[in-house]
N, C-alpha and C positions, 0 to 999 in steps of 0.2 A: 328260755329253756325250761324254767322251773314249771310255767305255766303247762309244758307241752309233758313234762314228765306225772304232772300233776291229772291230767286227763290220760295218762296211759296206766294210773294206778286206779282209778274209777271205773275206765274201761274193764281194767282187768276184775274187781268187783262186782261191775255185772255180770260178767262171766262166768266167776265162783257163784252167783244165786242163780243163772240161768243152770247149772251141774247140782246143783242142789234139788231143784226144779224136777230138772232128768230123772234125777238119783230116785226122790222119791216117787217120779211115777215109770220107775221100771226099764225106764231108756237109759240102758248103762255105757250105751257106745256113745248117745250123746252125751252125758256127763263126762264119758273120758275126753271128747274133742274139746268141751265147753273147759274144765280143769287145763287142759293144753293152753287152750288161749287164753286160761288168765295165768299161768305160769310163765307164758313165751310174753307176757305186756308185763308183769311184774321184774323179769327178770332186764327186757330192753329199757323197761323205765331207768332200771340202776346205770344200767350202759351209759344211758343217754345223761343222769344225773354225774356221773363219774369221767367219762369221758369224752362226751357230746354228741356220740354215734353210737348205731350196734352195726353190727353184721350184717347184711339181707341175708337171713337162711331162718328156717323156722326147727334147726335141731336147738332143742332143748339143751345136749350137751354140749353141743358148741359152743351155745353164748354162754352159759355156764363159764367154760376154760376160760373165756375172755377175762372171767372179773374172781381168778383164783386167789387173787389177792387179799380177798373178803376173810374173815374169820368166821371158820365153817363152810364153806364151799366145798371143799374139797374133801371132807367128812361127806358130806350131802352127796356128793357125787357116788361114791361106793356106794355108802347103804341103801341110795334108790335108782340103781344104774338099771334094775329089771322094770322099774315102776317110771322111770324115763324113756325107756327104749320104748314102752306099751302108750305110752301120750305120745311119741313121737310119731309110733302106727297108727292112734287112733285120726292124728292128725289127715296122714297120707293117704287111708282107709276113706275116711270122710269122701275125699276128693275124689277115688278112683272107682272104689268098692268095696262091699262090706267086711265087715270083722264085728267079731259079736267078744264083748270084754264081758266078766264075772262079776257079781256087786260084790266079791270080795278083793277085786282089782280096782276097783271104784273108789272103797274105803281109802284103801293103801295111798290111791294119787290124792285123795284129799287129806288125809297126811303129808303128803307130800307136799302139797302146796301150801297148808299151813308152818310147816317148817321153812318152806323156801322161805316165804315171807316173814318170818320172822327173823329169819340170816338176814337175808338184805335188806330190811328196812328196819329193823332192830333201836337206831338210833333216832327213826323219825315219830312224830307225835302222832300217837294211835287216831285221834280223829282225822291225820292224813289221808290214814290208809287204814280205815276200820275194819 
């Protein structure tokens, strides 16, 4: 299990540099979708480290509720309930059709993901999960 959670925290780093990528050449819809998927792999990885499953569903706040038990989750959930809802569109958007997000919406989610990951992985050794 360690090894499978362990490739869902890398995956999700590719992610956060593929939204970096985006960010700085102007693609702010993709950095939102790309921030999404490394948020929805950091957050399944704790699932799966904690629990040994997630959910199948790709809301952000869902799997969140799952793991309220964390210290800070539940803080995280209010202060970035507008900057969740807009990754969870960017997500859906992706799939269907467009939505164009603000590079000041962009900032906020990668805020937002460096907070996440610092809630739940808080306790593991930074070169884990750099």
């Amino acid at each position: 299990m360690k090894e499978e959670v362990q490739l869902y925290i890398e995956r999700a780093e590719k992610f956060r540099k593929n939204a970096e990528f985006n960010f700085k050449n102007g693609d702010y819809d993709l950095a939102m979708l790309h921030i999404e998927q490394s948020m929805q792999l950091l957050i399944k990885a704790k699932l799966l480290d904690l629990k040994g499953y997630f959910e199948r569903t790709h809301s952000l706040r869902k799997l969140l509720s799952e793991i309220m038990e964390i210290e800070g989750v539940r803080d995280f959930l209010i202060k970035y309930k507008t900057v969740l809802r807009n990754l969870e569109r960017a997500y859906i958007t992706s799939r269907y059709y467009f939505e164009e997000f603000f590079k000041e919406e962009v900032e906020e989610a990668f805020e937002a993901l460096k907070e996440v990951k610092e809630i739940l992985w808080r306790d593991q050794s930074t070169s884990q999960i750099s």
